[in-house]
VEXDREN-2710 file (C-alpha; in Angstrom, 1 decimal):
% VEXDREN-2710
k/r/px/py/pz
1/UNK/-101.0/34.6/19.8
2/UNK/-100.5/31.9/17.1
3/UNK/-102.1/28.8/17.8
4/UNK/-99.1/26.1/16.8
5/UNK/-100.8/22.4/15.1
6/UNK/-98.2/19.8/16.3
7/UNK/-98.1/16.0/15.5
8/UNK/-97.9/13.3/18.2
9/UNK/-95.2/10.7/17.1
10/UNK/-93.5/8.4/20.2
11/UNK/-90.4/10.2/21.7
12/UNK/-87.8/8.2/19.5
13/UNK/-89.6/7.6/16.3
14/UNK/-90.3/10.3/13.8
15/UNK/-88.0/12.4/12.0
16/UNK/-90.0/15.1/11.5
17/UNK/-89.5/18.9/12.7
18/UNK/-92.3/20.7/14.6
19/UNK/-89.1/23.5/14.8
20/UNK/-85.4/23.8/14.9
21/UNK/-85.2/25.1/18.5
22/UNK/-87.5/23.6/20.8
23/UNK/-87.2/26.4/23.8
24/UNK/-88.7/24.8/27.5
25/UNK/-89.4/28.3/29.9
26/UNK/-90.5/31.4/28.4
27/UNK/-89.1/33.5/31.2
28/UNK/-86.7/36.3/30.3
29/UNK/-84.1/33.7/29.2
30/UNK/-85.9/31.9/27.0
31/UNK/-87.8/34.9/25.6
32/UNK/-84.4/36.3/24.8
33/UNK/-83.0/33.2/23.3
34/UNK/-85.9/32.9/21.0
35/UNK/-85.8/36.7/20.0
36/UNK/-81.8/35.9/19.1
37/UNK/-83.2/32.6/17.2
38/UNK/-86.0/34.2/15.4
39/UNK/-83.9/37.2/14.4
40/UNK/-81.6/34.8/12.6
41/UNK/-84.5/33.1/10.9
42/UNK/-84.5/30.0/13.1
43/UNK/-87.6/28.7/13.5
44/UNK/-88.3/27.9/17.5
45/UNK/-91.3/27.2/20.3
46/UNK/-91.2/28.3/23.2
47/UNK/-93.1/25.8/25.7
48/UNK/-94.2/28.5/28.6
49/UNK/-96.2/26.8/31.7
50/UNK/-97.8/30.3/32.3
51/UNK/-99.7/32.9/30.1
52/UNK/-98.9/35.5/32.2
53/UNK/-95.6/36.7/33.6
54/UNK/-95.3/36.2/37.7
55/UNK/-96.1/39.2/39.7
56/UNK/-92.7/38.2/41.7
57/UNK/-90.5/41.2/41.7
58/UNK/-87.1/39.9/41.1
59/UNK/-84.7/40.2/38.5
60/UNK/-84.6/43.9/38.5
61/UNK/-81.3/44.8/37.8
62/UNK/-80.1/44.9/34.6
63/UNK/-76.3/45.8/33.3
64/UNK/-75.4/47.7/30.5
65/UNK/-74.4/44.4/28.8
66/UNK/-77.5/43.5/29.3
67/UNK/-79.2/46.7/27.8
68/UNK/-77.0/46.2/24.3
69/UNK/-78.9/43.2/24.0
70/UNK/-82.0/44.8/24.6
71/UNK/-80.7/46.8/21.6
72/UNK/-80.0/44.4/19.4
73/UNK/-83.0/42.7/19.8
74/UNK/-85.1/45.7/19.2
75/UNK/-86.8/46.1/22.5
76/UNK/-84.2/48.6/24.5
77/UNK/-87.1/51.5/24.0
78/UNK/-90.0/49.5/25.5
79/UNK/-87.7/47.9/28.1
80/UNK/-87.3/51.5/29.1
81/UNK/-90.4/52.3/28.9
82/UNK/-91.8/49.9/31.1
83/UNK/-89.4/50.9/34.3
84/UNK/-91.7/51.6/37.1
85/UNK/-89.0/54.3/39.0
86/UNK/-89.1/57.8/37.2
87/UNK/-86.3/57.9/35.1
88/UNK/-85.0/61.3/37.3
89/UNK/-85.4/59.6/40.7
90/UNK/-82.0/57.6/39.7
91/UNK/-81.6/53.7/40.0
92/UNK/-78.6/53.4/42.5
93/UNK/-77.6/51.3/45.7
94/UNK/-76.6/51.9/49.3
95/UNK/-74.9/49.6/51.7
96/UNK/-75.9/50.4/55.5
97/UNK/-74.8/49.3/59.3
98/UNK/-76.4/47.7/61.5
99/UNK/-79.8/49.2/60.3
100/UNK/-81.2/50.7/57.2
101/UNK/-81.2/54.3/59.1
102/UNK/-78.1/54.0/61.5
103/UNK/-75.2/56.3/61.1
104/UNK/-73.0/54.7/58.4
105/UNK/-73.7/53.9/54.7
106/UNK/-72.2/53.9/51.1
107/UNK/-73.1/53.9/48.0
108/UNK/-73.1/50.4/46.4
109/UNK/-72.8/49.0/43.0
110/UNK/-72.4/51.7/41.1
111/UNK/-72.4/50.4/37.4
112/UNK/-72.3/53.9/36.2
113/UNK/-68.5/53.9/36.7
114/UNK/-68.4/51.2/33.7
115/UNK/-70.5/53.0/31.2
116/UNK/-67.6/54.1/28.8
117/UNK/-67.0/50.7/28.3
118/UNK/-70.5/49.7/26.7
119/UNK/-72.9/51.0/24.1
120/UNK/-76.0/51.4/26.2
121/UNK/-76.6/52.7/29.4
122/UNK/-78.0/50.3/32.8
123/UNK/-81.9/50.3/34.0
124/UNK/-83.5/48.7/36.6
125/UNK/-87.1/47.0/36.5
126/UNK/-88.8/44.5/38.2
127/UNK/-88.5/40.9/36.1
128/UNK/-91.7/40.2/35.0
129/UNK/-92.0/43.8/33.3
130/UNK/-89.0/43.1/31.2
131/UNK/-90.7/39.1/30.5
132/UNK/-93.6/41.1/29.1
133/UNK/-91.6/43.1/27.1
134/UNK/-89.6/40.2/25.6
135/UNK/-92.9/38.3/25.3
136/UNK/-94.2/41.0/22.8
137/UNK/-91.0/40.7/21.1
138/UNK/-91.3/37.7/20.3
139/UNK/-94.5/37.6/19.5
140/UNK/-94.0/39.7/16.4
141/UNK/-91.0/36.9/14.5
142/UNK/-92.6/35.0/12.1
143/UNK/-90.2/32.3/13.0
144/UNK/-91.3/32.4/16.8
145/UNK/-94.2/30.4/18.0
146/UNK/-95.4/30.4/21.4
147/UNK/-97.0/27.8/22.9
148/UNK/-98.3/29.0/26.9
149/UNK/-100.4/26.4/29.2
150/UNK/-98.2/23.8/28.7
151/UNK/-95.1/22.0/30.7
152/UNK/-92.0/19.8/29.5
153/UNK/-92.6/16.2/31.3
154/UNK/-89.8/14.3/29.5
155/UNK/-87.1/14.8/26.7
156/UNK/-85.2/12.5/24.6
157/UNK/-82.6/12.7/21.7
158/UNK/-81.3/10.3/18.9
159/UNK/-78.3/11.0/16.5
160/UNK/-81.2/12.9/14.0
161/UNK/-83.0/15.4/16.5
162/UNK/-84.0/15.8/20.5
163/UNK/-88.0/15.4/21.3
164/UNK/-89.5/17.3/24.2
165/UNK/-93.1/15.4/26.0
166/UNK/-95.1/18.3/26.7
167/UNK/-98.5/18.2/29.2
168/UNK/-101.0/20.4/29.3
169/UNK/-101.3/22.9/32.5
170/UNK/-104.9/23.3/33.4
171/UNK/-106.0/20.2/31.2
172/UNK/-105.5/16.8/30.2
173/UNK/-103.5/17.4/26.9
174/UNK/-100.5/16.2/25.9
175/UNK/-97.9/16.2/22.9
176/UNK/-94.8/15.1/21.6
177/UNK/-92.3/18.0/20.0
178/UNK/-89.6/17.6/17.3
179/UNK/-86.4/19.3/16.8
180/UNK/-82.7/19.6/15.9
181/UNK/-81.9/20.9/19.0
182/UNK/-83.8/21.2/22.9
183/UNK/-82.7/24.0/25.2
184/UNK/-84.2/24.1/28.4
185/UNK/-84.8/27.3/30.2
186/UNK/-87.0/26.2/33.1
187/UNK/-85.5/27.3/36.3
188/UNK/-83.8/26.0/38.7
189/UNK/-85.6/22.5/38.9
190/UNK/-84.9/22.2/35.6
191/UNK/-87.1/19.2/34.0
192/UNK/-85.0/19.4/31.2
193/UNK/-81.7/19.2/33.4
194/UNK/-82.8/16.3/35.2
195/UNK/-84.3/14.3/32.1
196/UNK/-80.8/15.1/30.4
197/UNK/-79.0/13.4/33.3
198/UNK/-76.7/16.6/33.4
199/UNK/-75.6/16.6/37.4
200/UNK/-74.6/19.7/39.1
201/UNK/-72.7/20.7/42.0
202/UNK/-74.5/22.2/45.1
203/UNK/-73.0/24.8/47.9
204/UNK/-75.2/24.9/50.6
205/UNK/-74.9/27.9/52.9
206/UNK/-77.8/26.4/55.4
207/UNK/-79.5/29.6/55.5
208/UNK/-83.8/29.6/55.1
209/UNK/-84.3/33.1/53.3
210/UNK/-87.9/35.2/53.1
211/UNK/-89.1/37.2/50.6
212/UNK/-91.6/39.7/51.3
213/UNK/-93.2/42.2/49.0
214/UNK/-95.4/44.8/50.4
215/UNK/-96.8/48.5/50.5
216/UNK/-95.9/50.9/52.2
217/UNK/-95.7/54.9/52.0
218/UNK/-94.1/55.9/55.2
219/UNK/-90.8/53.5/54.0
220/UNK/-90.6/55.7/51.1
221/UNK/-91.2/58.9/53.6
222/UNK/-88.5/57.5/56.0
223/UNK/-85.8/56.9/53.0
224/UNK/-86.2/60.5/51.4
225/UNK/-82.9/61.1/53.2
226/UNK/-81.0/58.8/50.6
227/UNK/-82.2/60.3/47.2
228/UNK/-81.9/58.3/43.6
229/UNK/-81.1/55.5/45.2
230/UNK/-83.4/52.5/44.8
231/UNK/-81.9/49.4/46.9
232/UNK/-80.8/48.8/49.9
233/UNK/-78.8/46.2/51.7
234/UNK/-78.2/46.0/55.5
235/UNK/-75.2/44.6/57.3
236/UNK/-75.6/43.6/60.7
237/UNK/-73.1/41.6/63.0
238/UNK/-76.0/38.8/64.2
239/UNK/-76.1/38.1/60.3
240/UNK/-72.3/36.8/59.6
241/UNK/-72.3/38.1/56.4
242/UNK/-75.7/37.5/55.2
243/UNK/-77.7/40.3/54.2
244/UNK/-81.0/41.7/54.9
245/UNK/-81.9/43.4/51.6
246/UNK/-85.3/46.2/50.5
247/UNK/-85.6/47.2/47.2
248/UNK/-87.9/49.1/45.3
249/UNK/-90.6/47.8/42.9
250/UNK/-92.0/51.4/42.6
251/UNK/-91.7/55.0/43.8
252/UNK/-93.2/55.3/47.3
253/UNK/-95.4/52.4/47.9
254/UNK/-94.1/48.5/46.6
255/UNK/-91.5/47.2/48.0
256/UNK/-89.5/43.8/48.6
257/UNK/-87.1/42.5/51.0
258/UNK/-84.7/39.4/51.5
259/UNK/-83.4/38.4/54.4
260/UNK/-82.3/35.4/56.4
261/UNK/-85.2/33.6/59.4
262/UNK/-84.5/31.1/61.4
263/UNK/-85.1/27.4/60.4
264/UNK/-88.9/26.1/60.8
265/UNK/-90.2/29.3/59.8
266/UNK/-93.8/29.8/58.1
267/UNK/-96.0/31.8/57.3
268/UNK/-98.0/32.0/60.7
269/UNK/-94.9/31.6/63.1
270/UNK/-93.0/34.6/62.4
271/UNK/-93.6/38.3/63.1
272/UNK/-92.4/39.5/59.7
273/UNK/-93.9/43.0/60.7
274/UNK/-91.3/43.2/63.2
275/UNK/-88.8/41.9/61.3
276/UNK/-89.3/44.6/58.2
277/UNK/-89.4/47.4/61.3
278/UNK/-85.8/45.9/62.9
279/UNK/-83.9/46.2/59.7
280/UNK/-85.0/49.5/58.9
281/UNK/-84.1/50.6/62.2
282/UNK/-87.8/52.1/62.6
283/UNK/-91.7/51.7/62.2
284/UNK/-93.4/52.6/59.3
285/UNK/-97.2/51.0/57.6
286/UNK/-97.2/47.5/56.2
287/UNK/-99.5/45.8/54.2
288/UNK/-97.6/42.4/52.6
289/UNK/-98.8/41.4/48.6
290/UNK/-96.9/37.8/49.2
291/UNK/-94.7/36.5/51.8
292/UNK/-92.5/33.1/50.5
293/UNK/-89.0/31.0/51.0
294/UNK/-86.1/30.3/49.5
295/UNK/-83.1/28.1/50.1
296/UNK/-79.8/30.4/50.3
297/UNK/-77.7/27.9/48.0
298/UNK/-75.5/27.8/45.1
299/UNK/-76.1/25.5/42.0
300/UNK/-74.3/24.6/38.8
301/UNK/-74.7/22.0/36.5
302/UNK/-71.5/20.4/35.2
303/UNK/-71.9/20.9/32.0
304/UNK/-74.0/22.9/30.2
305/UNK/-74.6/20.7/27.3
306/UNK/-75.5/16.9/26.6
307/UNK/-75.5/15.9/22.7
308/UNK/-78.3/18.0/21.1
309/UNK/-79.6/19.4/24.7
310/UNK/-78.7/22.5/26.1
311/UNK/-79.8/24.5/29.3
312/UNK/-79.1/28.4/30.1
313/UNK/-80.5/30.8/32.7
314/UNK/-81.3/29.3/36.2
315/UNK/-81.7/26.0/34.9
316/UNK/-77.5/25.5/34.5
317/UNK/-76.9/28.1/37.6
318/UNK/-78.7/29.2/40.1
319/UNK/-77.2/31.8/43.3
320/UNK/-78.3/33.8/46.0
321/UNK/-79.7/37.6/44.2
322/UNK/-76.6/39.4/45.9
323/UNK/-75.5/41.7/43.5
324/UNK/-77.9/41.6/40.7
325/UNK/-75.9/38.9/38.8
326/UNK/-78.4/36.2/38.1
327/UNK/-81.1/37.5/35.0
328/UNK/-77.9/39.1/33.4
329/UNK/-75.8/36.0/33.8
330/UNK/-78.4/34.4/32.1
331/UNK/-79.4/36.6/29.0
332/UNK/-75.5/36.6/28.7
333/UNK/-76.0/32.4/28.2
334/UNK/-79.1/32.8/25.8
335/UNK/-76.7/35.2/23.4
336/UNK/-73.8/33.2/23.6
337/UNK/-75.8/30.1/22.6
338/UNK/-78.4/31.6/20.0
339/UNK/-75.4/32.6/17.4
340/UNK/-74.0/29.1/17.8
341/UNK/-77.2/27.5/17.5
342/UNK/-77.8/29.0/14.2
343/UNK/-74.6/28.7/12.8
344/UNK/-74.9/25.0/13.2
345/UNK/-78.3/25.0/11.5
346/UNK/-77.4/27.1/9.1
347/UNK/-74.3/25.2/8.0
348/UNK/-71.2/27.4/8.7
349/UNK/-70.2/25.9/12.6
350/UNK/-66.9/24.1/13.2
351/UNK/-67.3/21.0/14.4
352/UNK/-66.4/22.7/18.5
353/UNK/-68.4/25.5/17.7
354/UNK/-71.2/24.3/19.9
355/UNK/-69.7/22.8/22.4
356/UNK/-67.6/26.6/23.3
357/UNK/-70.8/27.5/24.7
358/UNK/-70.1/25.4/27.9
359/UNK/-66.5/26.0/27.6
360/UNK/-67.2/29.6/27.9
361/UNK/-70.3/30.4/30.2
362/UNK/-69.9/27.5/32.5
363/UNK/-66.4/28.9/34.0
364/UNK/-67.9/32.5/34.0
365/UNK/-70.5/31.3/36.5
366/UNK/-68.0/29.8/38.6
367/UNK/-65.9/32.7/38.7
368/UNK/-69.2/35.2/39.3
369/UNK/-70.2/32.3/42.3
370/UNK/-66.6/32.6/43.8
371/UNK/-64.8/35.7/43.2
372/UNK/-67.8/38.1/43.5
373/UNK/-71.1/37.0/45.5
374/UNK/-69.4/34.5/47.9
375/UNK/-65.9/36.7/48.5
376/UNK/-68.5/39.4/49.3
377/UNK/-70.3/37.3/52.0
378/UNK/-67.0/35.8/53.4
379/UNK/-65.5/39.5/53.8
380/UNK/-68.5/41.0/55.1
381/UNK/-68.7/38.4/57.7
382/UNK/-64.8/38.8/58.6
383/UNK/-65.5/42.8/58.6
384/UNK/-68.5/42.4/61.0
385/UNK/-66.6/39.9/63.6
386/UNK/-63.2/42.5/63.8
387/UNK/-65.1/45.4/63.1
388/UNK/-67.8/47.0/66.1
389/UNK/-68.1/51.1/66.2
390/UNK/-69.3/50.4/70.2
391/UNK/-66.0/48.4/70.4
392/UNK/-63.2/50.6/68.5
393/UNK/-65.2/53.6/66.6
394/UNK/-62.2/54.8/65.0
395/UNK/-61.0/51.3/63.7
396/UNK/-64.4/50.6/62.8
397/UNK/-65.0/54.3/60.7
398/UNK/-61.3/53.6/59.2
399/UNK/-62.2/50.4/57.7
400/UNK/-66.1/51.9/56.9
401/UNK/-64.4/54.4/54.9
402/UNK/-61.9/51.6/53.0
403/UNK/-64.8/49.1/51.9
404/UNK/-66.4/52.7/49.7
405/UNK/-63.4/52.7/47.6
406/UNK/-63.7/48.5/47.6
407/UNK/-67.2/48.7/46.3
408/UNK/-66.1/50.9/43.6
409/UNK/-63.3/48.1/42.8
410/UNK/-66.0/45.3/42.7
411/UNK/-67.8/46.8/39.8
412/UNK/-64.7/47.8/37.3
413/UNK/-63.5/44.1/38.3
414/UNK/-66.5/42.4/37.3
415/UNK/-66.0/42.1/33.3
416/UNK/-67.0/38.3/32.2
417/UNK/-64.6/37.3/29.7
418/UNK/-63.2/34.0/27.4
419/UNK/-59.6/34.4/27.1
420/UNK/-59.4/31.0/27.4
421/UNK/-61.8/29.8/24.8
422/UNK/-60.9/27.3/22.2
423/UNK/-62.6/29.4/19.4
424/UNK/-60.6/33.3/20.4
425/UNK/-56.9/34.1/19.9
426/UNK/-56.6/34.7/23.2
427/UNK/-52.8/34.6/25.1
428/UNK/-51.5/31.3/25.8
429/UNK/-52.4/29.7/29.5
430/UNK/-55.7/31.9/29.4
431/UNK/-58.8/31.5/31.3
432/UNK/-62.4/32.7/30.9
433/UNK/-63.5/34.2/34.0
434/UNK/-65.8/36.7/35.5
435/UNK/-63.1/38.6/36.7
436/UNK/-61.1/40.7/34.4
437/UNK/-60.6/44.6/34.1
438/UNK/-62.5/47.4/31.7
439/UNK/-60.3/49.1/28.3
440/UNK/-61.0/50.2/25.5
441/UNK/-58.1/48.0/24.0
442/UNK/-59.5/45.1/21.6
443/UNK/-58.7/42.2/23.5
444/UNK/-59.3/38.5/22.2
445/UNK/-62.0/36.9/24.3
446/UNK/-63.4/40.2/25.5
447/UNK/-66.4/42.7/25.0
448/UNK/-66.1/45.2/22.4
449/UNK/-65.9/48.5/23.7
450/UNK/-67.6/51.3/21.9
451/UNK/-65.8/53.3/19.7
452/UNK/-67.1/56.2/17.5
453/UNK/-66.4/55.6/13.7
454/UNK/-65.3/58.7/10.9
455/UNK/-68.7/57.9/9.7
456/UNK/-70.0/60.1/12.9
457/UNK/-71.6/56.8/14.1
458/UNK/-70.8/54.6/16.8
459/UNK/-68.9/50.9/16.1
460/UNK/-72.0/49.0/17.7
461/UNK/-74.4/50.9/14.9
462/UNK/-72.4/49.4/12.0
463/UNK/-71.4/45.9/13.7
464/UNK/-73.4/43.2/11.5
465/UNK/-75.9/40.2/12.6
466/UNK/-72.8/37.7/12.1
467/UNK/-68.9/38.5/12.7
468/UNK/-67.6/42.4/11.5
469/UNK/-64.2/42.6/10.4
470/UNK/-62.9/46.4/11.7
471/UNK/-60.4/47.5/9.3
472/UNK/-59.3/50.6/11.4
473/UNK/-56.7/52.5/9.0
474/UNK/-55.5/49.0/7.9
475/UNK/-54.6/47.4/4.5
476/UNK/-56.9/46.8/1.5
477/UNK/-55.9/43.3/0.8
478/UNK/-56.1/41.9/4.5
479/UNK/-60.1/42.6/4.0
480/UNK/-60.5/41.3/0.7
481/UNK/-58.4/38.2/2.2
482/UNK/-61.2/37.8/5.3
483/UNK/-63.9/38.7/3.0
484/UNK/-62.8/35.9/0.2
485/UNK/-62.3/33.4/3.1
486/UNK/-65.6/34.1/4.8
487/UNK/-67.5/33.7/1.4
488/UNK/-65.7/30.3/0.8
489/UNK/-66.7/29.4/4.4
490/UNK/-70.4/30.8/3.8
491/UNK/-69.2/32.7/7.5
492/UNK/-71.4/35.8/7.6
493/UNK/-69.0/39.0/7.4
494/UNK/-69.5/42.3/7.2
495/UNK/-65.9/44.5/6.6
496/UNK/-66.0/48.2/8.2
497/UNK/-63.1/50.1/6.6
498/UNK/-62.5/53.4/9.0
499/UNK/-59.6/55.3/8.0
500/UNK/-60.2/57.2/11.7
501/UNK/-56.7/57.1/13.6
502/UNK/-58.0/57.8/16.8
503/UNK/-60.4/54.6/16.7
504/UNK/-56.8/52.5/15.9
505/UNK/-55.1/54.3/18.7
506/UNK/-58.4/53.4/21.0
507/UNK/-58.3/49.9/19.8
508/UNK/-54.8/49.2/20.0
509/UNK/-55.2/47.3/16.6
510/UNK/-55.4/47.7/12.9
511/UNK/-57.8/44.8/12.2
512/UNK/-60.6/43.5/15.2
513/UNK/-62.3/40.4/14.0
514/UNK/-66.1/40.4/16.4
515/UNK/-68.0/37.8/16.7
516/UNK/-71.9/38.5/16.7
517/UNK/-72.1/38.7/20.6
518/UNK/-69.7/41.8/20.4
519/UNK/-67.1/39.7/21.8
520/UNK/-63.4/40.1/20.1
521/UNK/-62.4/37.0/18.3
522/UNK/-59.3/38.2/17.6
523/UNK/-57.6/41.6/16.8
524/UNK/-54.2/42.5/15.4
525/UNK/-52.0/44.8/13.4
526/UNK/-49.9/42.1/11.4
527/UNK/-50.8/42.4/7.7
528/UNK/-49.2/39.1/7.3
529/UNK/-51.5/37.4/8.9
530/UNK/-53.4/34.4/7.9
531/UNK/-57.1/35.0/7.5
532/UNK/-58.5/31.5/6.7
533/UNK/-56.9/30.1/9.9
534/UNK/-58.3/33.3/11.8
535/UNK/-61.9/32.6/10.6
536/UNK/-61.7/29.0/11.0
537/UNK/-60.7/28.9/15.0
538/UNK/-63.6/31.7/15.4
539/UNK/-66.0/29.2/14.1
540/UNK/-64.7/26.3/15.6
541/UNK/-63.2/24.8/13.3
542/UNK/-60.2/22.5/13.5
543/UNK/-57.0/22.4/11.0
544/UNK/-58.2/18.6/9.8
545/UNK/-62.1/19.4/9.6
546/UNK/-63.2/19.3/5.8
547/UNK/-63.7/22.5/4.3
548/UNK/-66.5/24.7/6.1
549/UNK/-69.5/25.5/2.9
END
């Protein structure tokens, strides 16, 4: 590790730049946001209270979206690598009734169904593997420095830069840090957040959660019977929706498990033992590594931007961890943000560019919070009140059967999107959401799907580190017009001419214009379109801003 010399001015008065970036939580969010920064040669610190990642096994599922940007930034190999379930044992999830072993289940979140549509394929890992990982990663960009033992206490900003008070954790130390631009990245109770004076909006669901991790080899023994899969949740009528949850850290021995406890409980008051054995639906050994709480709430900050301070990750939303949404949700914000972030510092941003980030990933979460972990609660709890196999068996096994083929539905409808971003040529009355539907069609304000190229290689291997102009059978002159217009911007553009028919077909376009988070900026077939204006909305840029350069 680098040991970074910083100076100490007040938190309004020098000028002076310790970095560009100054990055507050090195979890995977912040990790991943100075990997993105670093790899476009913007000098960052990451502030990290601990020199360690958390032994806390959470996190663990990670998307295929998530995997391209493992790819991206280099590390998709050693993220791989460092999965702690055997690649053959598989990585899928059941739903169960009643108990873990009763009589009805179903296979749950099956991402696999979406793989056509993206470049890599899903893993699953506990969190702080992948935070080592990242931490590597970033250890090895020049433009990276990491600065561990240390916590934000205060931030600031002027119209020339944002300074972050930093204290020493296990000492008396403390500094003052200078740069264009703060993000914070620090959780939930987000210093940052708070010092910024961003608000959120809170929906309490007045539910006292536990989290237990522990060992044991007769679970493993008792779930043989569902092979390849690797989490587990359990419906049960007493719950009203609410779901009591194991997953695997390992093969056959670590485990964790969330699940709701009555209010007042502790440590000492609760037979957690019991609890474990009354999900499951039998006994098996036990011997608990940590046993904490958590608040079943959702949280998310009104904006995610004030003036030169930013916040991504679980410090601008924060939600229950049904459905695996929350690490990707946030590595989503950290790619969205890094691009902007250096196209600002490096002189080509419109004058919106930065502020799309909130316009973008802000109503994403909200759709993610709504449409996908709180409609599952609400129609779990309306199937467990009309639905009891002691009642009505053949109601209940009828509806049982229905909710397979909605799980199915729930993963090919979760496809975040920004149709209704300022900065994409998206249809008129658009919205970005978290719902939208998977195709291989370039759509404005949507992830590129992969698409094999003439060359033999795949799109994503020839997509650039800024936008990529896909010229797919299409005329000469429309690139040289986008390339001449990006040079006069300084926009970096790289021009993939494919005279492959099938790729058009695929596309539905002759010309896709993608941004360098694989999202679609625009695409089209008109060769009388106008190229400046194209590039100029994609950047942000309005009609009456001065020339971009």
């Amino acid at each position: 590790m680098r040991r970074l010399e910083m100076n100490t001015p007040d938190m309004h008065g020098s000028n002076a730049r310790d970095a560009q970036v100054i990055i507050v939580g090195g979890g995977p969010v912040g990790m991943g946001l100075a990997i993105e920064l670093g790899q476009r040669n913007v000098r960052c610190i990451v502030v990290e209270r601990y020199a360690q990642p958390q032994p806390i096994p959470k996190g663990q599922n990670l998307t295929q979206r998530t995997m391209e940007h493992f790819h991206f930034w280099g590390v998709e190999k050693d993220v791989r690598a460092a999965r702690t379930i055997p690649p053959e044992y598989g990585i899928g999830g059941l739903t169960a009734y009643g108990t873990l072993l009763g009589e009805y289940s179903y296979d749950w979140m099956q991402r696999e169904l979406v793989r056509p549509f993206y470049f890599t394929d899903n893993e699953r890992l506990p969190q702080y593997a992948t935070e080592s990982v990242l931490r590597r990663r970033a250890g090895e960009l020049a433009t990276v420095e990491m600065l561990y033992g240390w916590s934000a206490e205060g931030v600031s900003q002027d119209d020339r830069g944002a300074s972050v008070l930093i204290a020493e954790h296990d000492g008396n130390g403390r500094r003052t840090l200078r740069a264009d631009y703060v993000v914070g990245c620090d959780g939930s109770r987000s210093t940052i957040r708070a010092q910024a004076g961003i608000t959120q909006t809170l929906s309490d669901h007045d539910r006292l959660m536990v989290l237990l991790v522990f060992r044991s080899h007769g679970l493993h023994r008792l779930l043989e019977r569902y092979p390849g899969k690797s989490f587990y949740s359990v419906l049960h009528p007493d719950l009203e929706g609410y779901w009591k949850f194991f997953g695997r850290v390992d093969l056959g021995s670590t485990w964790f498990f969330h699940a709701p406890v009555p209010s007042g409980t502790t440590k000492d008051n609760f037979d957690f033992r019991q609890h474990l054995h009354s999900a499951a639906g039998a006994e098996f050994d036990v011997e608990f590594e940590h046993i904490g709480f958590w608040e079943l709430r959702f949280a998310i900050a009104d904006s995610y931007r004030k003036g030169r301070i930013f916040i991504a990750g679980d410090a601008a939303h924060s939600h229950p961890p049904y459905g695996g949404y929350g690490v990707n949700t946030g590595l989503e914000d950290a790619r969205n943000l890094g691009w902007k972030l250096a196209a600002a510092l490096q002189g080509w941003a419109g004058q919106n560019l930065l502020e799309s980030y909130s316009q973008e990933r802000h109503p994403v979460f909200q759709s993610t919070a709504r449409d996908f972990i709180e409609k599952a609660i609400e129609a779990d709890r309306k199937f467990l009140q009309a639905f009891d196999p002691r009642r009505d068996k053949d109601a209940f096994e009828h509806e049982w059967n229905a909710r397979k083929s909605g799980a199915r539905s729930e993963v090919n409808a979760f496809e975040p999107n920004y149709e209704g971003s300022s900065i994409v040529s998206g249809l008129p009355g658009s919205r970005c959401s978290a719902l939208g539907s998977h195709a291989f069609a370039a759509r404005a304000g949507h992830h590129l799907a992969p698409q094999p190229l003439s060359s033999g290689r795949n799109a994503f291997e020839e997509l650039g580190d800024g936008f990529t102009l896909l010229s797919l059978g299409g005329d000469d002159t429309v690139c040289s017009a986008f390339e001449t217009a990006a040079e006069q911007m300084r926009i970096p553009l790289t021009v993939i001419a494919d005279s492959r028919r099938g790729g058009r077909e695929r596309y539905d376009a002759a010309y896709v214009l993608v941004r360098p988070d694989q999202f679609v900026a625009w695409a089209g077939s008109d060769a009388s379109l106008d190229p400046p204006a194209i590039l100029r909305k994609a950047i942000g840029a309005s009609a009456l801003e001065p020339q971009i350069g």
